[in-house]
Backbone bond lengths (Angstrom), bond angles and torsions (degrees), N, CA, C in turn:
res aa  C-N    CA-C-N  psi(-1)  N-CA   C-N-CA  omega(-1)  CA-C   N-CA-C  phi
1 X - - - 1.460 - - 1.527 107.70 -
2 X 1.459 113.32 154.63 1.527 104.76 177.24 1.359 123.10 -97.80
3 X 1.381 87.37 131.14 1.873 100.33 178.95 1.469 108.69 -37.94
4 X 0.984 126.68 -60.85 1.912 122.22 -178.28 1.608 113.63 -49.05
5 X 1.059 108.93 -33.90 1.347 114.86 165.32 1.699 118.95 -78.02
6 X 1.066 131.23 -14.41 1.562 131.72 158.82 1.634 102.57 -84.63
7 X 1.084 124.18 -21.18 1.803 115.20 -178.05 1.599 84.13 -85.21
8 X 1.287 113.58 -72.65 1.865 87.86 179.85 1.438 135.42 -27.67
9 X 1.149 113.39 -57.07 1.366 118.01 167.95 1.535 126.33 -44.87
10 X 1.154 90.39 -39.68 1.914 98.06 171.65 1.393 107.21 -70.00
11 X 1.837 103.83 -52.41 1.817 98.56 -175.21 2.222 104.24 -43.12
12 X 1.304 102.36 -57.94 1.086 96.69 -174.15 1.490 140.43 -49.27
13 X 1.665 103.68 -38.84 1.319 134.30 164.51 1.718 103.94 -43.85
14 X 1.488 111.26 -64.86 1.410 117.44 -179.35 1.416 118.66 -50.64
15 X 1.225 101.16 -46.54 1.725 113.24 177.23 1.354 124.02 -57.63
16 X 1.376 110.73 -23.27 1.817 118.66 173.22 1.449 88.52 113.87
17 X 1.239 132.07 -16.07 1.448 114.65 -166.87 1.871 124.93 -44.34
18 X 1.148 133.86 143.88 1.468 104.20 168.20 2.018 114.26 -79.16
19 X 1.208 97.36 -174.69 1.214 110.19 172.47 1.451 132.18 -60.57
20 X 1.483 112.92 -35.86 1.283 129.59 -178.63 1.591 96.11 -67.99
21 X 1.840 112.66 -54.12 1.618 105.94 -158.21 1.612 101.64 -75.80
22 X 1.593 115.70 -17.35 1.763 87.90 173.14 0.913 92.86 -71.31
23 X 1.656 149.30 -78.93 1.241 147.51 -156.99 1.640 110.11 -17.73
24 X 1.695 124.51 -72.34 1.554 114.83 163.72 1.507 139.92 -51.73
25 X 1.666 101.40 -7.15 1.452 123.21 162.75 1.568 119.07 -72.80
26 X 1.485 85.69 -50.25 1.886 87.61 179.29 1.651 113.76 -70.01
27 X 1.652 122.33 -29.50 1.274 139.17 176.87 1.302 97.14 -45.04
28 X 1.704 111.73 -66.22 1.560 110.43 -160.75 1.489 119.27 -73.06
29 X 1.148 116.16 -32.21 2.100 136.90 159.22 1.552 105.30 -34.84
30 X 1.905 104.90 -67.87 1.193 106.28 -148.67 1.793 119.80 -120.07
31 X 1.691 85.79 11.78 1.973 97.02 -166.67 1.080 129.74 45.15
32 X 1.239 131.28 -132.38 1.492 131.76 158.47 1.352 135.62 -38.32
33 X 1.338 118.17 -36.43 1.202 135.87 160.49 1.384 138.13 -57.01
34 X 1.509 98.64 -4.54 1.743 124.95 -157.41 1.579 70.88 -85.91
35 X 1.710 95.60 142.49 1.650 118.35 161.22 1.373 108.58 -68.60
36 X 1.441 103.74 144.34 1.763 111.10 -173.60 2.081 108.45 -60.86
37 X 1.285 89.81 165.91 1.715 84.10 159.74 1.258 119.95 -82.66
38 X 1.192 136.36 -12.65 1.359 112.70 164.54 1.640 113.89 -65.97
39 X 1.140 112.77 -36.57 1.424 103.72 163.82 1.127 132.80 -51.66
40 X 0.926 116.66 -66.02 2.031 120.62 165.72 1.330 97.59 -46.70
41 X 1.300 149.51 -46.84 1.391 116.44 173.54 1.236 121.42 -71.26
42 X 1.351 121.45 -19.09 1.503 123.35 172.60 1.704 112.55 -64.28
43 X 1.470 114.93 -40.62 1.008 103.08 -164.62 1.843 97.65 -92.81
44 X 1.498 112.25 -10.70 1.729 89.36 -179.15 1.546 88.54 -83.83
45 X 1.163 155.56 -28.91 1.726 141.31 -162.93 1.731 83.27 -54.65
46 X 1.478 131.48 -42.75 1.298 103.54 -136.48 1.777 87.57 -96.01
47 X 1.295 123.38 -6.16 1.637 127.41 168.67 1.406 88.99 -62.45
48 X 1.335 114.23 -66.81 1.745 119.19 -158.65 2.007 90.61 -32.48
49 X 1.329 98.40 -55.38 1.734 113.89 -155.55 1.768 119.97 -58.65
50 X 1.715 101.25 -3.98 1.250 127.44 -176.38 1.460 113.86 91.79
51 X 1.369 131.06 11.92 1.338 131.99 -168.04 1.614 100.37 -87.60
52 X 1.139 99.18 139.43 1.912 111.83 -165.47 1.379 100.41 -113.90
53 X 0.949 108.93 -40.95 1.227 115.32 175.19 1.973 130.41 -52.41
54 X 1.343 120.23 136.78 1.778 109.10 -158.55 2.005 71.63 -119.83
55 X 1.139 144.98 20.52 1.373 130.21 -170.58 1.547 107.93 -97.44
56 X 1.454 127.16 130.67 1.853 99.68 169.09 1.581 130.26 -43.87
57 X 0.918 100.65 158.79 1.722 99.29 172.98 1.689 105.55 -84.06
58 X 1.360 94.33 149.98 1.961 99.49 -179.31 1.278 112.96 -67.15
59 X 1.585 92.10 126.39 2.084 80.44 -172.43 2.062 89.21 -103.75
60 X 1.696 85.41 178.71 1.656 100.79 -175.53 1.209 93.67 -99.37
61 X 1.469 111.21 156.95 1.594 121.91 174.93 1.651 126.95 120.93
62 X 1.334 114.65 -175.51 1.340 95.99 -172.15 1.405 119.78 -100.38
63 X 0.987 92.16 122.35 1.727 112.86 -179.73 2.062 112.68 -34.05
64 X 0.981 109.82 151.50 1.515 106.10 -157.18 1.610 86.40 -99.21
65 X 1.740 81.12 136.31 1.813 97.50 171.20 1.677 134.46 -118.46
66 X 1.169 82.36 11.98 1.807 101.87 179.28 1.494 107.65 -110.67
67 X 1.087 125.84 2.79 1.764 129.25 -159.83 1.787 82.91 -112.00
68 X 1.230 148.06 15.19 1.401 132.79 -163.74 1.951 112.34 -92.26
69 X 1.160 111.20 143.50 1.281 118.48 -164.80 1.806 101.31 -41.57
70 X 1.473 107.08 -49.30 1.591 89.82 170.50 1.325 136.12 -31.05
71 X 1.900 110.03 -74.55 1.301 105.04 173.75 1.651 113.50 -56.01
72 X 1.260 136.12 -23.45 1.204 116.11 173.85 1.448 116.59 -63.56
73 X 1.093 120.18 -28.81 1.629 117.56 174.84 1.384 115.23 -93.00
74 X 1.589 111.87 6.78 1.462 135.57 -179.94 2.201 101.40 -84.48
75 X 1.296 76.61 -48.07 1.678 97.74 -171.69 1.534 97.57 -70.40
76 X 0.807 109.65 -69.32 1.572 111.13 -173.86 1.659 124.32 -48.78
77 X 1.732 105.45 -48.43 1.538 87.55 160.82 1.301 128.11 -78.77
78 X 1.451 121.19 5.14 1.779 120.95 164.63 1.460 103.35 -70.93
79 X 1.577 129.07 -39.56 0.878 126.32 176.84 1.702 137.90 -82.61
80 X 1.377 91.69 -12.82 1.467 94.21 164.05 1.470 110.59 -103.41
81 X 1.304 135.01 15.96 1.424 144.57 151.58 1.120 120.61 -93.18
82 X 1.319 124.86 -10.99 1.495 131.80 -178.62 1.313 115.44 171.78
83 X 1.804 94.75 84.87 1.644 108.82 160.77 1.316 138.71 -37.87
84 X 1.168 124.42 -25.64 1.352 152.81 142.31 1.603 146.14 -15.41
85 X 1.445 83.62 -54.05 1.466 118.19 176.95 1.613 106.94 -69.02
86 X 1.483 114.03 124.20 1.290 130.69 -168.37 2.058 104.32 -96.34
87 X 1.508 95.25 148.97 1.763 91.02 -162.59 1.355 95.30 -79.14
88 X 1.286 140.54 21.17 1.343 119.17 148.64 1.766 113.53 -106.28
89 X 1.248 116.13 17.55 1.148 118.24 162.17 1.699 106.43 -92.18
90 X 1.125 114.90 -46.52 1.480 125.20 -166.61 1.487 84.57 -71.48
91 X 1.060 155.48 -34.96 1.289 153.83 -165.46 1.408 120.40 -63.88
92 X 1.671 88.46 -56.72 1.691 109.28 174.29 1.831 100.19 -68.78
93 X 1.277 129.10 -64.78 1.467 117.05 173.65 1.267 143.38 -8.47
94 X 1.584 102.40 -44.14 1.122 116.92 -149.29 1.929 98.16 -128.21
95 X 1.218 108.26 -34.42 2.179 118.18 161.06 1.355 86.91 92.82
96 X 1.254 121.71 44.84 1.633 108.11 161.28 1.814 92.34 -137.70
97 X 1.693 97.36 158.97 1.327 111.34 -169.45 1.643 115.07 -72.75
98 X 1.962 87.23 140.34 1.834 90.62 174.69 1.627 126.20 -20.21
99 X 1.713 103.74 -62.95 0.894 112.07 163.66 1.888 140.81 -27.55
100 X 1.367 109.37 -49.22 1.035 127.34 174.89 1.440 112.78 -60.71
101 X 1.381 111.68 -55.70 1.936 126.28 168.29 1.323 96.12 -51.10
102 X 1.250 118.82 -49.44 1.890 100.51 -162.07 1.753 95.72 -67.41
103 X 1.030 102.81 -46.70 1.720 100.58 -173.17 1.678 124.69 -42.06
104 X 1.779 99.08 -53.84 1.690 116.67 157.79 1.189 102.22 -32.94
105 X 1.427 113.84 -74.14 1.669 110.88 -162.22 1.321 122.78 -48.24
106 X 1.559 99.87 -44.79 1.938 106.83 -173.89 1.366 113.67 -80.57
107 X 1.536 123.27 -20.06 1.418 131.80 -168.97 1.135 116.91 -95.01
108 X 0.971 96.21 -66.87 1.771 120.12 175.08 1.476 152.29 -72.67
109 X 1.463 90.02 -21.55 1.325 117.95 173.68 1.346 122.43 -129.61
110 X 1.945 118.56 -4.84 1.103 126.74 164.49 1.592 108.28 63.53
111 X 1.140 116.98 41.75 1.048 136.78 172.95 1.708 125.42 -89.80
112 X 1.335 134.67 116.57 1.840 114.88 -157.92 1.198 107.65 -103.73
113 X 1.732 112.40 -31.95 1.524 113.40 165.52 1.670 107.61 -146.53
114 X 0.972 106.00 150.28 1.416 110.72 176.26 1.640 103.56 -101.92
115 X 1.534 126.44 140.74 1.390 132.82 174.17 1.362 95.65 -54.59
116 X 1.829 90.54 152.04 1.601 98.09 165.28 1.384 81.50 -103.96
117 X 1.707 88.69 175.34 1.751 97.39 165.36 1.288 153.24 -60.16
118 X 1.219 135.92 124.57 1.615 108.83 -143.93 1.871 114.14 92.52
119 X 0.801 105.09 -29.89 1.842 102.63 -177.59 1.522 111.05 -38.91
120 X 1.391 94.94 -63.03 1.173 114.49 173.17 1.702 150.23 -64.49
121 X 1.391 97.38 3.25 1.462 117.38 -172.33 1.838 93.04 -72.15
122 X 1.581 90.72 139.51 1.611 106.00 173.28 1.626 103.95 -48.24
123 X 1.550 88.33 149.77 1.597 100.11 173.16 1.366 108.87 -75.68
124 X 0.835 148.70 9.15 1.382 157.80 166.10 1.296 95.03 -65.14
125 X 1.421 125.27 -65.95 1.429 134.93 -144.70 1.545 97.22 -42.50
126 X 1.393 133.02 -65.52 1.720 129.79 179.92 1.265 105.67 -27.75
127 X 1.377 132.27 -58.90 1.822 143.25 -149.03 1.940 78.26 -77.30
128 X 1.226 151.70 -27.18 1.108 145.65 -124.25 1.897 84.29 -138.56
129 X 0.836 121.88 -17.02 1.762 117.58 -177.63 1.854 89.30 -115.27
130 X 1.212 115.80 -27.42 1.586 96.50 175.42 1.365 106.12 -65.18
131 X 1.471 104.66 -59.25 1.529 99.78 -162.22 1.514 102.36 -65.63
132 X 1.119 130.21 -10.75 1.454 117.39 162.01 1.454 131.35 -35.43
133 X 2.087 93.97 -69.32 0.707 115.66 164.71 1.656 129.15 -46.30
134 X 1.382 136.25 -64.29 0.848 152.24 -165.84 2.196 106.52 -67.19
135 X 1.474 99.88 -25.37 1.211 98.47 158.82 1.724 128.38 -46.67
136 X 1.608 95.97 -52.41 1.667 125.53 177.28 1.761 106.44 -57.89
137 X 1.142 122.18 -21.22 1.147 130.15 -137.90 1.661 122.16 31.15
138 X 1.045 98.80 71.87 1.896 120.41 170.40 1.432 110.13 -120.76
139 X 1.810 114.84 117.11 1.222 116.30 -173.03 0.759 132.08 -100.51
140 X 1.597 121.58 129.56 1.778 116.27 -157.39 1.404 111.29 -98.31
């Protein structure tokens, strides 16, 4: 979740606001991207609870090893060499999980969708599968 969006939540929290109106605050700021309401209530219970703090809490476990600045600059020049390339190709390339690529893309590289294959074919291509078609005489 984004840090600027937990300092909002606090500004609001502090301000008396309820939960619902940051929630339509963050909607109109941040659109789609706005953290759900269960979140904003998660994070004002823990204001209510005296926590000042907007940082995650330290979790246990193993630290992530596919998220490292390499593959991010791994990911990125696959993708600026070939728009094309679908994140379970870049996935398999490189032996780290789908998951991990989708994350690069949305986190790190600020990326909202990556093309599938085909996205990108000239607009021509339809005028170029009719007359295909219509060669065969098959009617579209």
């Amino acid at each position: 979740m984004d840090h600027e969006q937990r300092i909002n939540m606090k500004f609001c929290f502090k301000l008396q606001k309820s939960a619902k109106e940051t929630h339509e605050m963050l909607k109109l700021v941040y659109g789609d991207a706005a953290v759900t309401m269960k979140t904003v209530y998660k994070w004002f219970e823990r204001f209510r609870n005296g926590c000042e703090s907007v940082d995650d809490e330290e979790r246990s476990g193993r630290p992530s090893t596919s998220k490292t600045h390499e593959n991010v600059e791994r990911v990125s020049e696959m993708i600026r060499s070939n728009r094309r390339l679908t994140i379970r190709e870049i996935a398999e390339d490189l032996y780290i999980s789908y998951g991990s690529v989708q994350n690069i893309l949305t986190t790190d590289l600020n990326m909202r969708r990556v093309s599938a294959k085909f996205d990108n074919a000239p607009c021509h291509a339809s005028l170029l599968v009719r007359q295909f078609l219509s060669n065969k005489n098959i009617m579209v």
